[in-house]
Structure formats: structure tokens, C-alpha cells
N, C-alpha and C positions, 0 to 999 in steps of 0.2 A: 519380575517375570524372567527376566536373563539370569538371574542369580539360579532362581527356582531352574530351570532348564538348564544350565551350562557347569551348574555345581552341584545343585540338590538333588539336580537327574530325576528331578519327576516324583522322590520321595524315596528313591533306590539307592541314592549315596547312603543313608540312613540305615534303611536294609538289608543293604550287603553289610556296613558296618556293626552292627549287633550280631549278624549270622558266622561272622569272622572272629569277631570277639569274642561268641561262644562256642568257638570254634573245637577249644581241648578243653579237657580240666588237667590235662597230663601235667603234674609240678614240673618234670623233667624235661619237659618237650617246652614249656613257655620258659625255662629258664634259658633253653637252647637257644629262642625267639629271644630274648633279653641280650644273651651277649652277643649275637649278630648284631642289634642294634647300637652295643653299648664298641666294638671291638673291630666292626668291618664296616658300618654303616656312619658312624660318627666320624663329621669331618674334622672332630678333636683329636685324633687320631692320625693326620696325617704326616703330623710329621715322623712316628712310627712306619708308616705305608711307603712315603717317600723314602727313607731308608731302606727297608724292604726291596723298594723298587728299582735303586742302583744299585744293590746286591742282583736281583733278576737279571739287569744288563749286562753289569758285568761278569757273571757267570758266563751269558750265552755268545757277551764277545768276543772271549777267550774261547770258548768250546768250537761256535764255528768260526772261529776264524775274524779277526778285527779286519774290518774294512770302512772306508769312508765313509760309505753309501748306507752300511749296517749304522754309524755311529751318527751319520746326518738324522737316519729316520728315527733313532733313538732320541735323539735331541729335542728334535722337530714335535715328538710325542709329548714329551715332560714340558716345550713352551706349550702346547696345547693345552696340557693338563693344570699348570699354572697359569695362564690365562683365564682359561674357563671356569677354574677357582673365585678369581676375584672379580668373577661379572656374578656369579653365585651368590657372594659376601657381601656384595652391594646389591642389584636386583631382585634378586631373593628376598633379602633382607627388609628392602624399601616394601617389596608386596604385602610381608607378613605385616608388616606397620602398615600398611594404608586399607589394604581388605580387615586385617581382624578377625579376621573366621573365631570362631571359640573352638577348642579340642574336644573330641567325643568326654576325656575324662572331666570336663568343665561344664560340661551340658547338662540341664538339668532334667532333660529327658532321655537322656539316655544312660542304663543301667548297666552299666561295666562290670564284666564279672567280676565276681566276690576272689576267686583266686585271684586273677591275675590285678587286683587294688591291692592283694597285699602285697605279692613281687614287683610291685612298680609305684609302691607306698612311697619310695624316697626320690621315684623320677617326677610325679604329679605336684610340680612346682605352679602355684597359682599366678606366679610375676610371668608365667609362660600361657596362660589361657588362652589368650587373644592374638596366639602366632602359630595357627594352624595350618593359616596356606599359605606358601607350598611346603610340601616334604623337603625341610632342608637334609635328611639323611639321604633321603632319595634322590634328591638332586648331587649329592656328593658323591656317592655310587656310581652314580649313572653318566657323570662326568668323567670318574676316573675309571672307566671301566671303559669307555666310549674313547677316552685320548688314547688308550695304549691297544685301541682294534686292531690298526694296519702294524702292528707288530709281533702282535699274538699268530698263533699258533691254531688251529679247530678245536683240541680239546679246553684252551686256556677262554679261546671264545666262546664257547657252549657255558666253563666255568662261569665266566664274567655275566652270561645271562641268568642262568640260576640264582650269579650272588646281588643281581638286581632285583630279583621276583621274590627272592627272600627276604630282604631288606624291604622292601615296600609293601609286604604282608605280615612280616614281622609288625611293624610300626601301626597297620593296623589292627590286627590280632591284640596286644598291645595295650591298645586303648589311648593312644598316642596319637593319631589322625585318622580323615574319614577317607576313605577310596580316592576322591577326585583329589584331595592335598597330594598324596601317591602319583596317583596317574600325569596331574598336572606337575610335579616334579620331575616325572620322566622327559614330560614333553620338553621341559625348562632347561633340565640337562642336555637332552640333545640337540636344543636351540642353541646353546652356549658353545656348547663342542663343536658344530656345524659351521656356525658364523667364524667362529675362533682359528679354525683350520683353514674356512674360506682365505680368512683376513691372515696369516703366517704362509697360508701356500703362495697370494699374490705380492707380499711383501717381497718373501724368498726371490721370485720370479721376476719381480724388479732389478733387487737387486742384482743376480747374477746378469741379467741382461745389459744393464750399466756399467759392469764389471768386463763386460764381453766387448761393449762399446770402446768403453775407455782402452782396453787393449789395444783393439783395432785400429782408434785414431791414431796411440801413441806408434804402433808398425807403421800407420801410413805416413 
């Protein structure tokens, strides 16, 4: 009954997912959907992204200007974003093993379009059936998109939501996960980023305050 309610959505997890999967037949437009998943969504990919992403810093600490405060909160991003990784790699990981959802392409009722089985003929790995929830793409996204908010810029933040909404429709569309594996990836990421930031901002906060103590005794 909770399954049915909190994942199957009443029969509409189901339904949005076949209405999405037949969403194109455009070969051009799903192959588009393919390499977002395979190139921006994949946390195989990261350590491509994390290069990337101290190229981004460093660009913008030389352009405005290197200051402490700019290279603390630069820091402060990437532990987040590294942290929040490997609550991901474990928690994540533990759900897909303990739920076992099956993937829409592993169900036997449900009829994946005929284009898109042939562009995702070599991803529809059967050792992968049974690790539908959560959206580990979605959750990788959503993480690294969510640790570097308070650094970004309006337009780089509007980006970061788009490259979330496509990613997690991409995967659907797909034939790769159903709506809630998505949606509850979203939530999972920004549980992770949340608690992660909690837990490094009171860290930080300890620390310099012991740092401020210790000063003080040794003046007095």
C-alpha cells in the first residue's frame, strides 16, 4: 500500500512514464537525450567535471580579483560537493540493493519505444535491472549543481536548473527510470547537499571559534 502510494503514485508513475518515453521519435533529439545522460549526468564523468570546475575557479579568481573570502567559499563548495558524493556512492547505492525497483526497460509491461531500444541497445544491461531506485544520474546532478549554488552567478543558476530537469527527463524519456526514481533523486541530492553544508558550515564555525579562544587566552 505505501509502495503503491509513495512510488507507484496511484498508477501515474507508470503513466507519465510511457507518455515521456513516447515522448519523440526524433533520432536527433533522443540522441541529444543520450549524451546528456551519457556526458553531464554520469557521475563517471566526474572527474572530467571536477577539472572543468577548477578551470571555472580559476578563471574567475584571477578575473575578479583572488581574495580569501572568494577562495574560502570556493573551497568550502568543492568539500561539499565531495562529501555529498560519497554519502551518494554509499546511500544511494545501499537503496538501489535493498528496494530493487526493476527499470521501465526490464518490465514486462511496459513497452519502450522501438527507436529509442535501438539508441540505448548497448545501455539496457540486465546485471542493471534491479537498481532503478534512485536516479543515481539524478542524484549526481543535483548534487553538483546544488554545491557550487552560493557561488554561481543568476544565469549559471537558471543553467544548473535546466541541466537538472534535463537530466532527469532525459533518463526518463530513455527508458532508463520511472518518474519517482527522478523525483526521489532530486529529493536524495538535496538531502545530501543540505545536511553536508549543515555539517562543514558548523565544523568551520567551531573551528575558528577555538582558534579565536586559543588566541585570546594565549594575549591574556
Amino acid at each position: 500500500m505505501l509502495k503503491n502510494v509513495l512510488y507507484d503514485w496511484l498508477g501515474y508513475n507508470k503513466i507519465l512514464l510511457e507518455y515521456l518515453n513516447n515522448f519523440t521519435n526524433n533520432i536527433y533529439l533522443l540522441e541529444t537525450f543520450k549524451f546528456i545522460t551519457e556526458y553531464i549526468g554520469d557521475y563517471m564523468m566526474f572527474p572530467v567535471h571536477i577539472c572543468l570546475l577548477f578551470l571555472f575557479f580559476y578563471t574567475f579568481i584571477h578575473k575578479e580579483g583572488a581574495s580569501i573570502e572568494k577562495e574560502i567559499k570556493y573551497i568550502k563548495a568543492t568539500a561539499v560537493l565531495v562529501t555529498s558524493l560519497m554519502l551518494m556512492m554509499t546511500a544511494g547505492q545501499v537503496a538501489k540493493m535493498y528496494f530493487a525497483y526493476v527499470r521501465p526497460y526490464c518490465s514486462p509491461e511496459i513497452q519502450i519505444n522501438s527507436i529509442v531500444k535501438s539508441i540505448m541497445s548497448d545501455e539496457y544491461i540486465p546485471s542493471k535491472c534491479f537498481r532503478s531506485f534512485p536516479s543515481g544520474h539524478t542524484q549526481y546532478i543535483t548534487i553538483f549543481t546544488l554545491s557550487m549554488w552560493n557561488i554561481l552567478k543568476t544565469p549559471l543558476k537558471i543553467l544548473s536548473i535546466i541541466s537538472i530537469i534535463a537530466v532527469g527527463s532525459s533518463r526518463v524519456i530513455l527508458g532508463a527510470h520511472f518518474p519517482a526514481d527522478v523525483f526521489y533523486g532530486i529529493v536524495l541530492g538535496t538531502s545530501f547537499v543540505t545536511l553536508t553544508r549543515f555539517a562543514i558550515k558548523n565544523a568551520l564555525l567551531k573551528l575558528t571559534l577555538n582558534k579565536i579562544k586559543e588566541r585570546l587566552d594565549y594575549k591574556l
